[in-house]
C-alpha positions in Angstrom: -71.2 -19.4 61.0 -71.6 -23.0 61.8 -71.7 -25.3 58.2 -72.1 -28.8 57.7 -70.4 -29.9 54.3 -69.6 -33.6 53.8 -66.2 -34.8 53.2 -66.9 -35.4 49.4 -68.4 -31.8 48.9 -65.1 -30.2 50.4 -63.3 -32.3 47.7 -64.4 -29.9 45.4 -62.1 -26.3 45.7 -64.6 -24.0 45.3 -66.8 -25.3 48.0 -63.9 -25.7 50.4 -63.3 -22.2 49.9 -66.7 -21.2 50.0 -66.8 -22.7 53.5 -64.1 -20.9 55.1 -65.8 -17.7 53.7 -68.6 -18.8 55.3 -67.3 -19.6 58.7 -65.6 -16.4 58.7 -69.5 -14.6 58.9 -70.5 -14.2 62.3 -74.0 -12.5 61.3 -72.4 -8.8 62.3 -75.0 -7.5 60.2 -72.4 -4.2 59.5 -72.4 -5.1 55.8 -76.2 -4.1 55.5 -75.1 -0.7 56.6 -73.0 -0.1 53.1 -74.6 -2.3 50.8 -76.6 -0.6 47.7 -79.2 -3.2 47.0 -80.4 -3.1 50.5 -80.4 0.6 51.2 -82.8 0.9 47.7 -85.0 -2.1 48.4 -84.6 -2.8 52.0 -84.9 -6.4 51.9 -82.7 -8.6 54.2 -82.4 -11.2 50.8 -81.0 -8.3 49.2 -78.4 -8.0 51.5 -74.7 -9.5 52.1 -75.8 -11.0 54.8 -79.2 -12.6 53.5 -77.2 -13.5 50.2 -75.2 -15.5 52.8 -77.5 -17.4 54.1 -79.3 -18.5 50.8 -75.6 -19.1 49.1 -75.0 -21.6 52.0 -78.3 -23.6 52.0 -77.9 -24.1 48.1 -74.2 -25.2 48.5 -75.0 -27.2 51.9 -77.9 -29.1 50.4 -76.5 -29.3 46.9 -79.5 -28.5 45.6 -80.1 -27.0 42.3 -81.2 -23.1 42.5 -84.7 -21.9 42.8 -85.5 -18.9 41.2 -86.2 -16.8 44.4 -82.5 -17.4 45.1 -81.2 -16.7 41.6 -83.1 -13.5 42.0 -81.4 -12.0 44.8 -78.0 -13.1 43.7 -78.6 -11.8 40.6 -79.4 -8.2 42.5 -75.7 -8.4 43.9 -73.6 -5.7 42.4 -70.3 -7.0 43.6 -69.5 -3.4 44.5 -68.0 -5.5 47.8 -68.5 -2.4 50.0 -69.4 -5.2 52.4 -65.4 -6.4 52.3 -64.7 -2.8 53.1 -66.9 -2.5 56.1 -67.1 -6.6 57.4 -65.3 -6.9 60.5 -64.0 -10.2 60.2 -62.8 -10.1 56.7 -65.1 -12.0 55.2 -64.2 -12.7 51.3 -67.5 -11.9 50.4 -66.2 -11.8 46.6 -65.3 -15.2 45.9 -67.9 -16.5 47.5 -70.3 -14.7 45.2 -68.4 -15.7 42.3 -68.5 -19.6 43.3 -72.5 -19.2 43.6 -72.9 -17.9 40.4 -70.7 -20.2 38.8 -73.0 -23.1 40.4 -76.2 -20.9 39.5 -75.0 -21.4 35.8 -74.2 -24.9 35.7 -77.2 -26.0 37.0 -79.6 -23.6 36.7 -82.1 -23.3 33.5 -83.0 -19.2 33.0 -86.3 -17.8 30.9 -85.1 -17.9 27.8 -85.1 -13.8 27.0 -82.4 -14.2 30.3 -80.3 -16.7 28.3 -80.6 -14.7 24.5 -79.5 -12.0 27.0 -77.0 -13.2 28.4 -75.3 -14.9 25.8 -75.0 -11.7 23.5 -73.7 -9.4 26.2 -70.9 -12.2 26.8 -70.3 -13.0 22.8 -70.7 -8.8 22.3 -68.9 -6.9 24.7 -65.5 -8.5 25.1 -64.9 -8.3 21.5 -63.9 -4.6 20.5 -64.9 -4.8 16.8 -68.6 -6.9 17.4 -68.9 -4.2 20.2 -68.5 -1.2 17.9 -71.1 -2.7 15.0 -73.5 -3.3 18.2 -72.4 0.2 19.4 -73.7 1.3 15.4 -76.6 -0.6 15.2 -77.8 0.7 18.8 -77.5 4.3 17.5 -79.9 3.3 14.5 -82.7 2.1 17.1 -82.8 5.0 19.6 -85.2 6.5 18.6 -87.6 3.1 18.5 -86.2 2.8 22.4 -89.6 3.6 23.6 -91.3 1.2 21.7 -89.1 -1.7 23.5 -91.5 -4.0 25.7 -88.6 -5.3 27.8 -86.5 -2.4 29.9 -83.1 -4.2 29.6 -83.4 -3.9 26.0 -84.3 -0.2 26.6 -81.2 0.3 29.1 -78.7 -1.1 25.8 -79.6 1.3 23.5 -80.2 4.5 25.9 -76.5 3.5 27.1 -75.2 3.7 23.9 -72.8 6.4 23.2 -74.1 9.4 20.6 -70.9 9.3 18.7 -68.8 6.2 18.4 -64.6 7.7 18.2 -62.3 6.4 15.6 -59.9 3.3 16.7 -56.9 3.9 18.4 -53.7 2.5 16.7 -52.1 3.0 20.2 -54.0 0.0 21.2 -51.9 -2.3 17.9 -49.2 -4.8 20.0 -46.3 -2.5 20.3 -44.2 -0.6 22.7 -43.7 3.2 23.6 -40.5 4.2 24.7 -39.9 6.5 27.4 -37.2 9.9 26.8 -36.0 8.9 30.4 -36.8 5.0 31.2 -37.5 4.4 34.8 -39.4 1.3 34.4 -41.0 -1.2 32.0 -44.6 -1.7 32.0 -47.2 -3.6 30.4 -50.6 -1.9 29.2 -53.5 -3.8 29.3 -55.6 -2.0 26.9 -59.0 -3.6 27.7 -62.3 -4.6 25.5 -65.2 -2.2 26.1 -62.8 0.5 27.0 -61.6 0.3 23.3 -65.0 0.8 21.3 -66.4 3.4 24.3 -63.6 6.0 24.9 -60.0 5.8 22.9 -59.1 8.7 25.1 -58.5 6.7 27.8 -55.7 4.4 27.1 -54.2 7.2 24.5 -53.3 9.7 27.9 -52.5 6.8 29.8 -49.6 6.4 26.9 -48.4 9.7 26.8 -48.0 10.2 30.3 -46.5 7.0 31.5 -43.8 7.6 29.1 -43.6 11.2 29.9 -42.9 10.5 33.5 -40.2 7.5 32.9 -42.5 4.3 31.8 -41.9 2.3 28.6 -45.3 1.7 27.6 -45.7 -2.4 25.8 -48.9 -3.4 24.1 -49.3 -6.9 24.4 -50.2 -9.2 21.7 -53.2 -11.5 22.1 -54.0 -9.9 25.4 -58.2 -8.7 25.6 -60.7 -8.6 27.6 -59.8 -9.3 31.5 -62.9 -12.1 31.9 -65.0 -10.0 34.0 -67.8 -9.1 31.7 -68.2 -13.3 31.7 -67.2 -14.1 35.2 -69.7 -11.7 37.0 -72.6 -13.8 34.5 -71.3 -17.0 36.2 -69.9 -18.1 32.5 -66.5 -19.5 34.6 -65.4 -21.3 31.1 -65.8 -18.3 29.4 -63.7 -15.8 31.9 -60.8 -18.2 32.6 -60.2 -18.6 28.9 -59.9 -14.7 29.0 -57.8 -14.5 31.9 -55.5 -17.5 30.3 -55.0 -15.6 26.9 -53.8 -12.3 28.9 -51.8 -14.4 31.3 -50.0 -16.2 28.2 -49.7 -12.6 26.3 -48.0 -10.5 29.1 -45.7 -13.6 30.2 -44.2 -13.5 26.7 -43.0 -10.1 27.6 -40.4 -10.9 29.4 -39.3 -8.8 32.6 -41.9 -6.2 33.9 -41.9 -3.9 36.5 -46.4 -3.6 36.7 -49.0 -4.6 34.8 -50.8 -1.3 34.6 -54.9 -1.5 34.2 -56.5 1.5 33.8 -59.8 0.0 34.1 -60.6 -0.5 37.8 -63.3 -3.4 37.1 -60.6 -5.1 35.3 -58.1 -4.3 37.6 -60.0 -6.0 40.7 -60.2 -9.4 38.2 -56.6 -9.4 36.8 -55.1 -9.3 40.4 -57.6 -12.1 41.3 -56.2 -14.2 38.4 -54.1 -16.6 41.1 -57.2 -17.3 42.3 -59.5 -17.8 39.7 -56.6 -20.0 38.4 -55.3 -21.7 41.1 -56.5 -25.1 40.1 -55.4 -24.3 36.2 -52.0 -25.4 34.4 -50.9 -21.6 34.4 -51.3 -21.2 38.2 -47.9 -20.2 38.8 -48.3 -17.6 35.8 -51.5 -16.5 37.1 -50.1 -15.6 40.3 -47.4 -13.9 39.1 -49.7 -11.7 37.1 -51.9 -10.6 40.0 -48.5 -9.6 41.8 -47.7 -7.5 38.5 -50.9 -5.7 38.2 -51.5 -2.3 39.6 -54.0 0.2 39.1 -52.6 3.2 37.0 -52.8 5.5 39.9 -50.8 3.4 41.8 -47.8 3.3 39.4 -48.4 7.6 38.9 -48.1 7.5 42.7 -43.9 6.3 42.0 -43.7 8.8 39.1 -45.6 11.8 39.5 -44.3 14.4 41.3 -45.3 15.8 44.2 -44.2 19.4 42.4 -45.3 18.5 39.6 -46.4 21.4 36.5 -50.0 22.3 36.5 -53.3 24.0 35.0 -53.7 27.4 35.3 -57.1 27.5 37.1 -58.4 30.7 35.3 -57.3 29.8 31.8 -58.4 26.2 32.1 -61.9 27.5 32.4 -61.8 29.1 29.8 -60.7 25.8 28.1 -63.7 24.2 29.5 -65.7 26.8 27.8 -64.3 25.8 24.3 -61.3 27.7 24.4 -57.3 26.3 24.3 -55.6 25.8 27.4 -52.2 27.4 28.4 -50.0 25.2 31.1 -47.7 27.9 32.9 -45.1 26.9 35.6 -46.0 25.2 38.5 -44.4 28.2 40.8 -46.9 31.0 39.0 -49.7 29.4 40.8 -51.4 29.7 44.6 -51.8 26.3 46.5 -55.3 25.1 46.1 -56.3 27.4 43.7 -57.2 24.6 41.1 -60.2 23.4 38.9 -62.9 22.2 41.5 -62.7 18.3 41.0 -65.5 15.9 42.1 -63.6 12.6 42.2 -66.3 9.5 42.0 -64.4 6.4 43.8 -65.6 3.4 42.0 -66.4 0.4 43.7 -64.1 -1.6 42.0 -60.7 0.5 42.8 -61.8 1.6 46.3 -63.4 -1.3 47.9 -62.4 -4.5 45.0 -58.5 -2.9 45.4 -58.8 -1.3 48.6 -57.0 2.0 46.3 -58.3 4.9 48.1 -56.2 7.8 48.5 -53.9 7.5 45.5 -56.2 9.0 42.5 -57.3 11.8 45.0 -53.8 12.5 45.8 -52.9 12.5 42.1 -55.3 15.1 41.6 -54.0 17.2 44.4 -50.3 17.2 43.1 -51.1 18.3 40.1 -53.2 21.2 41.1 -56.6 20.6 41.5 -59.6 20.8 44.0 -60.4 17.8 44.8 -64.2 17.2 46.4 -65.8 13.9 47.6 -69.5 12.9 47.4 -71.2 12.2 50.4 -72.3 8.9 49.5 -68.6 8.5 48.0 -68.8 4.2 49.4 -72.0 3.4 47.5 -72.3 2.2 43.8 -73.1 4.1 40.9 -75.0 1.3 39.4 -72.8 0.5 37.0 -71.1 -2.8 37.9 -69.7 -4.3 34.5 -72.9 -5.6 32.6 -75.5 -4.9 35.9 -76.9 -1.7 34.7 -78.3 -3.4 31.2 -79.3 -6.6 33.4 -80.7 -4.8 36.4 -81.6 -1.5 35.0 -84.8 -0.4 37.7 -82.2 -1.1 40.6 -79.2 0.9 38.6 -81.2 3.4 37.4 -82.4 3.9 41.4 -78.4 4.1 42.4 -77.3 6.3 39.7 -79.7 9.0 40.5 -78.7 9.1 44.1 -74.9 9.3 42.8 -75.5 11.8 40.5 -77.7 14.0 43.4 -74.3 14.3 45.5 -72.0 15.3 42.7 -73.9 17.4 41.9 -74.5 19.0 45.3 -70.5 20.1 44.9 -71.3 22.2 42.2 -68.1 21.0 40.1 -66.2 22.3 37.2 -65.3 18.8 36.7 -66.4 15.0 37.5 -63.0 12.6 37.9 -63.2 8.4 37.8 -61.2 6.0 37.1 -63.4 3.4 35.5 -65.4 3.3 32.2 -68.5 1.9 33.1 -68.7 4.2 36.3 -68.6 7.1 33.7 -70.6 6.0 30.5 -73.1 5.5 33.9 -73.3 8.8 35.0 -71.7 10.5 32.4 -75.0 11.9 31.1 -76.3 13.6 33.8 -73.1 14.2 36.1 -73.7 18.2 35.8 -70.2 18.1 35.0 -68.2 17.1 32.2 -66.6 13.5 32.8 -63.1 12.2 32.3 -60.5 9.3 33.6 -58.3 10.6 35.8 -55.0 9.9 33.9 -56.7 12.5 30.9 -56.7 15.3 33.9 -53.2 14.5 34.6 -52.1 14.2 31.4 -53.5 17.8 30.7 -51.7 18.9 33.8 -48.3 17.6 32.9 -48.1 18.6 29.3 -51.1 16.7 27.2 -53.8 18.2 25.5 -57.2 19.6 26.8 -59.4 16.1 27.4 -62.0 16.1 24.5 -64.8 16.0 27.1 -63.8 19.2 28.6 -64.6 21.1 25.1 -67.8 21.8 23.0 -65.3 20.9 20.3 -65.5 17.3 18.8 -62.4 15.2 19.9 -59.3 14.6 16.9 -58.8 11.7 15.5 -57.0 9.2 17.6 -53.2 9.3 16.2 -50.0 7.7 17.0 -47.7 9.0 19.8 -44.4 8.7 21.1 -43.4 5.8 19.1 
């Protein structure tokens, strides 16, 4: 694509970047084939490709944004199927990023967008304000109906029915392992923390089981993402700068483990959201340590590793306890049927495809794959409370091929992907690492049983 910045427009860094993205297009038109907004509403503006073109007019022209413009960038899930599936490698991500950075320095939103806006970003980062919102949404579901604007309608339908207890596993510490094969940072997340304790509490048990001491940072939180994907670029490198500073102080570390896929695409972007910032040489290092969990399991778990008995585990679905028997008592593929839902974030943001599925496999299970398994769930950080007609569209189309497998259990390996579909899955939900936590020795995931989950208590300390 041909562009025509002037020399004083590519002394900024984010536009000279933007125009090599930009060059890179050569109007393929592939990434309308796998992108979510345009197979719903079939609008070329609501495409990569369209989003393109009205990105590079506004940055060309320096013009400040219309609203027919903010509109279709706002519809942009940055699920970045489009990276997956471009041809010529365009960097679709940061280009989308730079827009809506410049779409919220110089763009003026109805106010309801601002009031919006500015309580999802002071709200959901923050586990403690995100658990009294969490309370107080609970309290008005049952006035949902009543609600005159549908975004407000999406916050409190999304909210969880029962809130679970805080973790103490997520306190600054460190979990040693029986066996140390490596040291590891945890990065414990925001939303994650207030949603689903479960999460980060397996993720604990079995990294240390399998040879990882396990540290909890202090003053690390939320990854920036929730802010960065608003265009609140202040906001998000503030977060990233606090983690950066937190996991530094730890001293030698063999990964940065995120659990979190939406997190995990920002934290390994940090050397380039930062690359103009004093900590740039920190921030790069960072994004070299972090790995998605499944990636580290891939070094640790074995490929003969214990697992499930199929029979009694559904049973254990049913309400009853689960019984783990050795590995050589059961019959290859004879496992739990798995429907693993590949968020956008891990498959297409980290390009980490086969690792969680192969995870699964090794420790026994049946391991199915949607047939829309490239498109978007809807979820997309804050998009499904900001976009919630669109989300609401993509979720129901998700939901139709899991549920066309027929599973005894849905797998992900991001928390907004499941508190997405979670309700109407067909299929009980959990993170991947609670399935193989089960299978190596943990306990039963709470999901899996009628019963309501324990308390959260220390481990392995």
């Amino acid at each position: 694509m041909q562009t025509n910045f002037t020399t004083a427009q590519m002394e900024d860094p984010a536009t000279a970047r933007s125009n090599q993205i930009l060059r890179a297009c050569v109007h393929c038109g592939f990434c309308t084939a796998t992108c979510p907004t345009y197979q719903v509403l079939g609008d070329e503006l609501d495409s990569p490709r369209g989003r393109i073109y009205l990105i590079k007019d506004m940055l060309e022209n320096d013009r400040d944004p219309d609203p027919a413009t903010v509109k279709h960038i706002d519809r942009c899930l940055s699920c970045l199927a489009c990276m997956t599936t471009c041809p010529s490698g365009v960097h679709y991500m940061h280009l989308i990023d730079h827009a809506r950075a410049y779409i919220d320095a110089r763009y003026k939103r109805p106010w309801p967008d601002r009031a919006l806006r500015w309580v999802l970003g002071r709200v959901l980062p923050y586990p403690r304000r995100f658990r009294l919102a969490l309370a107080a949404a609970k309290l008005g579901r049952p006035f949902a109906r009543f609600l005159p604007d549908a975004r407000l309608r999406a916050m409190l339908s999304m909210a969880p029915r029962a809130i679970p207890p805080v973790s103490r596993n997520d306190d600054p510490q460190t979990f040693p392992a029986p066996q140390r094969r490596m040291r590891v940072a945890l990065m414990t997340g925001c939303a994650q923390r207030a949603l689903n304790t479960d999460i980060n509490d397996a993720t604990i048990r079995l990294l240390t089981r399998l040879g990882a001491e396990v540290v909890i940072a202090e003053g690390q939180g939320c990854c920036g993402a929730l802010t960065h994907h608003m265009g609140q670029e202040t906001s998000a490198h503030a977060f990233a700068a606090a983690n950066i500073r937190a996991w530094t102080a730890l001293g030698p570390l063999d990964a940065i483990v995120v659990n979190t896929s939406g997190c995990g695409t920002t934290v390994k972007d940090y050397g380039h959201m930062l690359r103009n910032d004093p900590l740039a040489e920190e921030a790069a290092g960072v994004a070299a340590l972090a790995r998605d969990v499944s990636e580290v399991l891939m070094d640790l778990l074995p490929v003969d590793c214990p697992q499930i008995d199929p029979s009694v585990a559904k049973g254990a679905i049913a309400g009853t306890d689960a019984v783990h028997l050795p590995s050589e008592a059961r019959q290859e593929g004879a496992g739990l049927r798995v429907a693993y839902h590949a968020a956008c974030s891990l498959q297409h943001g980290q390009q980490v495809k086969a690792a969680p599925k192969e995870l699964l496999k090794r420790a026994g299970f049946t391991v199915l794959e949607p047939a829309d398994s490239h498109l978007c769930c809807g979820s997309a950080g804050t998009y499904n409370l900001m976009q919630p007609k669109i989300a609401g569209q993509l979720k129901d189309r998700k939901v139709a091929t899991l549920a066309a497998l027929t599973p005894d259990i849905v797998a992900a390996g991001n928390i907004g992907c499941m508190m997405q579909i979670g309700d109407a899955a067909g299929a009980p939900i959990v993170h991947t690492v609670e399935l193989l936590d089960w299978a190596t020795g943990g306990p039963q995931p709470a999901a899996l049983s009628r019963a309501p989950a324990a308390p959260a208590v220390p481990i392995l300390r």
